[in-house]
C-alpha positions, -999 to +999 in steps of 0.1 A: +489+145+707+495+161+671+473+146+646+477+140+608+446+138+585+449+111+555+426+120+527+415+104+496+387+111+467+366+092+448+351+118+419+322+108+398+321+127+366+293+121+340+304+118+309+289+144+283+276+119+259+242+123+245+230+092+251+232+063+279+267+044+283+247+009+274+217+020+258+205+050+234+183+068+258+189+106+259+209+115+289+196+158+287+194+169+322+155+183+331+133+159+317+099+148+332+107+122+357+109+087+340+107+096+301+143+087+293+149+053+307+141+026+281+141-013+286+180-017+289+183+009+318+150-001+337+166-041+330+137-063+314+145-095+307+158-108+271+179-068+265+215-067+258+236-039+267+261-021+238+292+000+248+289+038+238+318+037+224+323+079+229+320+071+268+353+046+259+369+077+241+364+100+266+374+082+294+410+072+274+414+114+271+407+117+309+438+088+312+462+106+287+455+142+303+467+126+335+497+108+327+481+079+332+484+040+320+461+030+292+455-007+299+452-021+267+423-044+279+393-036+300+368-055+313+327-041+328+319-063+363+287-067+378+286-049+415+250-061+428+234-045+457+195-041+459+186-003+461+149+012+448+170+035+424+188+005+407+162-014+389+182-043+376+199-051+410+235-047+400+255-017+391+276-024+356+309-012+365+345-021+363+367-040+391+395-057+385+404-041+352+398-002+349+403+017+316+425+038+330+456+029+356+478+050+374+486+088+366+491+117+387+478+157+386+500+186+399+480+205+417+486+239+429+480+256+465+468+289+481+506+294+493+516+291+451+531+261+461+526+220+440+517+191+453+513+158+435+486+137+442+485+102+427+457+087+408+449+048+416+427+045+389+395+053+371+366+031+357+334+035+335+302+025+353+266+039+348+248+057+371+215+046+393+187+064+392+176+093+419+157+088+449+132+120+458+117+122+488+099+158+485+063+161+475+055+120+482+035+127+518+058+100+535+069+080+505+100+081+479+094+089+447+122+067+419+132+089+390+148+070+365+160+090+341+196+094+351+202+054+356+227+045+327+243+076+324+276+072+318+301+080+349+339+081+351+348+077+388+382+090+392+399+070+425+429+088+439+455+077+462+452+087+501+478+116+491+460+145+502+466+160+540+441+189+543+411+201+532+427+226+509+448+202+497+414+179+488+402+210+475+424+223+450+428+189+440+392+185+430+393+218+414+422+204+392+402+174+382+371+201+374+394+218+353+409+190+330+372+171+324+361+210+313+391+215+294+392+182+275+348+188+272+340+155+282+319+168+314+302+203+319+315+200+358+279+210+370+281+204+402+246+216+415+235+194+388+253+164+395+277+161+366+301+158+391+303+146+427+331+135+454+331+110+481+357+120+508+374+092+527+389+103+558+415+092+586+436+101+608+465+091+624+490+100+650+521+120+636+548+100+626+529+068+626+529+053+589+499+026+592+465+046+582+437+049+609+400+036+603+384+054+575+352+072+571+336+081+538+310+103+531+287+101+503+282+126+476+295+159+484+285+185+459+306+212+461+341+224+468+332+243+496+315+213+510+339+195+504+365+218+532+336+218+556+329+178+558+361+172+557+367+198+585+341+182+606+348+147+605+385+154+615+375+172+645+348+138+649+372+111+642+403+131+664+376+139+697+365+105+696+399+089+699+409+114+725+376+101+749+386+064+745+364+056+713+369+040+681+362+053+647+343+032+629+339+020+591+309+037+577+292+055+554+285+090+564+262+119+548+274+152+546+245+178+561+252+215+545+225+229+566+239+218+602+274+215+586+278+180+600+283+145+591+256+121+598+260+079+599+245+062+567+252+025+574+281-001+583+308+007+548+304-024+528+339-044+514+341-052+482+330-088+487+299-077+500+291-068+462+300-100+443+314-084+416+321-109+389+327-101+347+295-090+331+286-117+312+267-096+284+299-070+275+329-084+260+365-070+270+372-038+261+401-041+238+422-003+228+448-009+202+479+017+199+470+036+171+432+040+188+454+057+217+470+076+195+448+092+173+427+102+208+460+117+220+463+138+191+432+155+199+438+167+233+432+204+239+462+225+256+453+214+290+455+236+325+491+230+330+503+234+296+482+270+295+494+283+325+531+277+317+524+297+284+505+323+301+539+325+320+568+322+295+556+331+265+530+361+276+549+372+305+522+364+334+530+363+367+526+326+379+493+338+400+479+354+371+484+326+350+468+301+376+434+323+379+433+330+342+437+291+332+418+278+359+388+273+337+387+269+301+359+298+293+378+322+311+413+314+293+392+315+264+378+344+272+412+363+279+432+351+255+406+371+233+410+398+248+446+399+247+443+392+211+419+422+203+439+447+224+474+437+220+485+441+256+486+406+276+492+426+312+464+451+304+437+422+297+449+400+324+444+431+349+410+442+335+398+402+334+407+392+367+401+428+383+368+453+371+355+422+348+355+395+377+343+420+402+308+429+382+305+392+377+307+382+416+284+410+422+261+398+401+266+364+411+272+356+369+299+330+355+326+347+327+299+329+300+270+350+312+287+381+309+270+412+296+306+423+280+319+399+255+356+397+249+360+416+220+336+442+233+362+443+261+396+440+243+379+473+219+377+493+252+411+485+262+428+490+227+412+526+236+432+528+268+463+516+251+462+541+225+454+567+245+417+577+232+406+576+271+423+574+304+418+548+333+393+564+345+371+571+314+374+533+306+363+525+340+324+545+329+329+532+296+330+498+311+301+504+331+283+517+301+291+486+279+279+461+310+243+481+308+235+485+272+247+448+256+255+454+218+273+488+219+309+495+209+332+511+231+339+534+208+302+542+200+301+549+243+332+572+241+318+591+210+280+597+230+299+607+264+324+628+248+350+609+269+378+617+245+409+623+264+426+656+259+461+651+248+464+688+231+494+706+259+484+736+247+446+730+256+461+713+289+481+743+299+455+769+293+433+747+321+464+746+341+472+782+343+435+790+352+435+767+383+470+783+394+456+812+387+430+804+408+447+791+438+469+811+452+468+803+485+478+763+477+504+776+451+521+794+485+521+764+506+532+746+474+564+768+473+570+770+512+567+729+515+594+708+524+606+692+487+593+657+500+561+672+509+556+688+471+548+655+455+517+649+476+504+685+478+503+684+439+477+663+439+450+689+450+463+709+412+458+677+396+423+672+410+411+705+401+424+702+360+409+671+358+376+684+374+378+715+351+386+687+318+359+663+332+377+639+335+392+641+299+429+657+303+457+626+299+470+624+335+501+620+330+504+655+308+488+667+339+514+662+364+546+666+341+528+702+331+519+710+363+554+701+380+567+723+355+547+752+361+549+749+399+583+744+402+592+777+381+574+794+410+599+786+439 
């Protein structure tokens, strides 16, 4: 039997505000254990809760980057459940009236190709505290620093029909919440993690299977492999004459498995009812508005200028925009050197390569963008050939705070442009080689082209690496040929 996979995601992004979404407690991640949660997050009797009304604001930008509804009215709901990291007994959260409705995000593929995936909603809610079980001898420590942070959790439709798909379509959402600056996207941090409902179903059949979720997935690569897992699960127990069951399940990076948590509770199982200590929520138009006016040029929107208007290719223009500090990053490269196609090459190419080596993100980069763009205005003008730029790269990376231009100067890495200086090398190494300039001449003329490469070696070895290449070859053709 041919199986399909149903997918959905619930993302939890914290919201970059620098205090609690309720209360004014400081929400920096780091802190001893404990030493930011005040009265309202730890719930003590007699304290009312206050909207921050930048969570509110930043979770309308998340609607509007999505294409989404803006409900004009929203309303916070108590979800109680009794959990040692939850102090008050209820999670404040919203139910039955989100802040933002239904949108959609195009997401792109490894094969270039778009898929849409639909957005059910997305609600404010604060966070519970953390659970750590290291370093207690048996017991569970209860940090509660993080409870009442704020959290968006994004709710998408089942839409999704792989792992990649899942995927790319959390990378999306990571993109936008970076772009727009409402979440850093830490993931090993927690300021931003997925749970991944999955099904399956017989091809063709249009009624979902029993779903399993599992909790709090902390990367994109985790992401593939849980999902990965639990299909081959769910699909092997079917095929022996089980059931799948509703649960909650715990993703386990170290045996790369799924583990059972408990029975998955229904949403009557939390009682939610309206908070009675929040009023509504209530946006008016011009609220909207004026937060729509201040949206960045998001991912989409990038990439298609990358395109049209710098003459990308579309894969270039998806790597380049998939984060902001990289776009960032290129377009001022682009902007010092003056050739789009030359940064986008050097960015995505030598650039990314030393920074996977070194296991660094584009913001912890030894070369800063101008220091890059500098080098390749040098290329461009023809100061230095490729692959001077490639040691004056290498130069730049090891001693921060240089120019290139300082680098080519101390290295005398000048390229030699002079004909008459190039011919002189020239006629020494033909000089010099008689025995290749015979073969040269008795060749095949198909078999010339690739033999003049050992000429071209030899000049460039006798220049250091300094003569323009190009001179090289047209010179040495020249030379050659007047010899058959």
């Amino acid at each position: 039997m041919e199986w399909e996979t149903v997918i959905g995601l619930e993302v939890h992004v914290q919201l970059a505000t620098k205090s609690k979404i309720f209360s004014g407690a400081s929400t920096a991640f780091g802190a001893e254990p404990n030493s930011q949660a005040c009265a309202v997050d730890l719930g003590l009797p007699g304290i009312l809760p206050v909207v921050n009304e930048q969570a509110v604001a930043m979770a309308v930008q998340f609607g509007l980057a999505v294409h989404a509804d803006i409900p004009e009215v929203s309303v916070f709901d108590r979800k109680n459940y009794f959990y040692p990291d939850l102090p008050k007994g209820y999670q404040t959260s919203q139910m039955y009236h989100p802040i933002v409705g239904p949108g959609s995000i195009d997401v792109t593929l490894d094969d270039h190709s778009t898929r849409k995936i639909r957005i059910h909603h997305a609600h404010l809610e604060e966070d519970a505290g953390k659970s750590l079980h290291e370093d207690f001898h048996g017991m569970t420590g209860i940090d509660l620093n993080r409870a009442g942070t704020p959290l968006l959790e994004i709710v998408s439709e089942p839409d999704m029909r792989s792992a990649k798909e899942a995927a790319a379509y959390l990378k999306a959402i990571h993109s936008i919440v970076t772009y727009l600056g409402i979440s850093d996207g830490n993931m090993a941090e927690g300021s931003m993690r997925c749970d991944v409902n999955v099904s399956v179903r017989p091809k063709g059949q249009e009624s979902f299977g029993t779903r399993a979720e599992v909790k709090n997935v902390n990367s994109f690569r985790f992401v593939e492999r849980a999902i990965a897992f639990e299909v081959e699960r769910q699909i092997e127990l079917i095929e022996d004459g089980g059931k799948v069951v509703q649960e909650t399940r715990l993703y386990d990076p170290e045996r790369d498995e799924t583990r059972s948590m408990r029975t998955k509770e229904e949403a009557n199982d939390y009682r939610y009812f309206p908070c009675p200590d929040l009023l509504p929520v209530v946006l008016d138009q011009a609220y909207v508005d004026h937060l729509r006016e201040q949206l960045p040029e998001l991912p989409a929107d990038k990439r298609e200028r990358f395109q049209n208007a710098l003459g990308l290719s579309a894969y270039d223009a998806h790597v380049l925009s998939a984060s902001r500090a990289m776009a960032d990053y290129f377009e001022e490269v682009k902007d010092v050197c003056g050739d789009a196609k030359q940064a986008a090459n050097w960015v995505q190419g030598e650039l990314s390569g030393a920074l996977n080596r070194e296991n660094l993100s584009i913001e912890q980069s030894p070369i800063n963008a101008r220091q890059l763009g500098e080098l390749l205005a040098r290329v461009i003008d023809d100061t230095i050939n490729g692959k001077a730029a490639k040691q004056v790269f290498q130069a730049l990376w090891n001693n921060q705070g240089a120019s290139a231009d300082e680098i080519i100067e101390a290295k005398g890495l000048k390229q030699v442009t002079d004909s008459g200086a190039i011919e002189a090398m020239i006629d020494q190494v033909i000089a010099d080689s008689p025995a290749q300039v015979a073969q040269y001449c008795d060749a095949e003329p198909d078999k010339r082209g690739k033999m003049i490469g050992y000429f071209v070696g030899q000049v460039m070895k006798a220049s250091r690496g300094t003569a323009n290449p190009q001179q090289v070859n047209t010179l040495l053709k020249e030379k050659l040929d007047a010899k058959l």
